[in-house]
N, C-alpha and C positions, 0 to 999 in steps of 0.2 A: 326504413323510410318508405313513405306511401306519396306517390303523386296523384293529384285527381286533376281531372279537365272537364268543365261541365259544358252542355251543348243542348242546342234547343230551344231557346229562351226566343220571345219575340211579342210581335203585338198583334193581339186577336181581338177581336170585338166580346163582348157579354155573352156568353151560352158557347163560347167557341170553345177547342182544345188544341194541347199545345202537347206534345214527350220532349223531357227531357231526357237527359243521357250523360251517364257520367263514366268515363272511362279511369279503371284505376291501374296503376304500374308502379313497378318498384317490390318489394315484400308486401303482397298480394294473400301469398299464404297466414301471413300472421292479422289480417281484416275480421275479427268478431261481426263486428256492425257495420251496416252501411245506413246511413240516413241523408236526407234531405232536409232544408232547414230555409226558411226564407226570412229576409229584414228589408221592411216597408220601411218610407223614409220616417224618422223621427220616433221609431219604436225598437222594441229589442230583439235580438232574430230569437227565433224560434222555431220546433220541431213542427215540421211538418206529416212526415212518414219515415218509418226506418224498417231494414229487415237484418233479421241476425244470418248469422253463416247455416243456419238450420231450416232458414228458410219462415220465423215466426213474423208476422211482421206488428207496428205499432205506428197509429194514425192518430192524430190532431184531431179532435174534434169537427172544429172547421174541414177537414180532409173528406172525412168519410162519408163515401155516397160518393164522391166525386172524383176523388185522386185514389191511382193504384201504384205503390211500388214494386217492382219486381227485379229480378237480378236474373242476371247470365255467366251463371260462376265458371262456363270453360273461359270466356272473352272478358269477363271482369270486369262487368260492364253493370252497372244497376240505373236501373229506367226510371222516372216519375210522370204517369201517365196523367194530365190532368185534363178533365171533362168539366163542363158546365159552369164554364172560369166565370167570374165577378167580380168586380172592377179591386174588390177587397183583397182579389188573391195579386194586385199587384206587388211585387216586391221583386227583391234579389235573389234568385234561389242558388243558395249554397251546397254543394257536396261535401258531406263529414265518412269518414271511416274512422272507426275505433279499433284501438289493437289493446294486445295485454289486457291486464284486469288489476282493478284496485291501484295500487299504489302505481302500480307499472304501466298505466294504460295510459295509451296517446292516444290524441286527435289528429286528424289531417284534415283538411279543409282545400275543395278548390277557388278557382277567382271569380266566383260565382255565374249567373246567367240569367240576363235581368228581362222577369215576364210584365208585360203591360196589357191590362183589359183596358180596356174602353166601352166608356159608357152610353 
């Protein structure tokens, strides 16, 4: 089992930036993937950014240019740095780690961390 706690979330004006931070505990070792994921009201969540255990990472369209994820594999901790917010990037943002593979692979999810631009 994998806990997550996401952290960082708040409200900034248009052009601002915000980090999140997502702390993970529990079987830490068996986390493939970490990603971020956000759900704006009345749509379906979605990938934002993720990074594998090797360090590749995989960005949203919408992300790039903008948002960096990065991870701190002693503290187990993975970051969502985002830059040059817009009122569009309002939503929930959720932490996912993925364990196993294929048939055997879980998700974990934390209780998300809700970002507000303002326009």
């Amino acid at each position: 089992q994998v806990q997550l706690v996401e952290s960082g979330g708040g409200l900034v004006q248009t052009g601002g930036s915000l980090r999140l931070s997502c702390l993970a505990y529990g079987s830490t070792f068996s986390i493939n993937v970490m990603g971020w994921y956000r759900q704006a009201p009345g749509k379906q969540r979605e990938l934002v950014a993720a990074i594998t255990s090797g360090g590749s990472t995989n960005y949203a369209d919408s992300a790039k240019g903008r948002f960096t994820i990065s991870r701190d594999y002693a503290k187990n901790i993975v970051y969502l740095q985002l830059n040059s917010l817009k009122p569009e990037d309002t939503a929930v943002y959720y932490c996912n780690a993925e364990t196993g593979w294929g048939t055997s692979r879980l998700d974990f999810w934390g209780q998300g961390t809700r970002v507000t631009v303002s326009s």
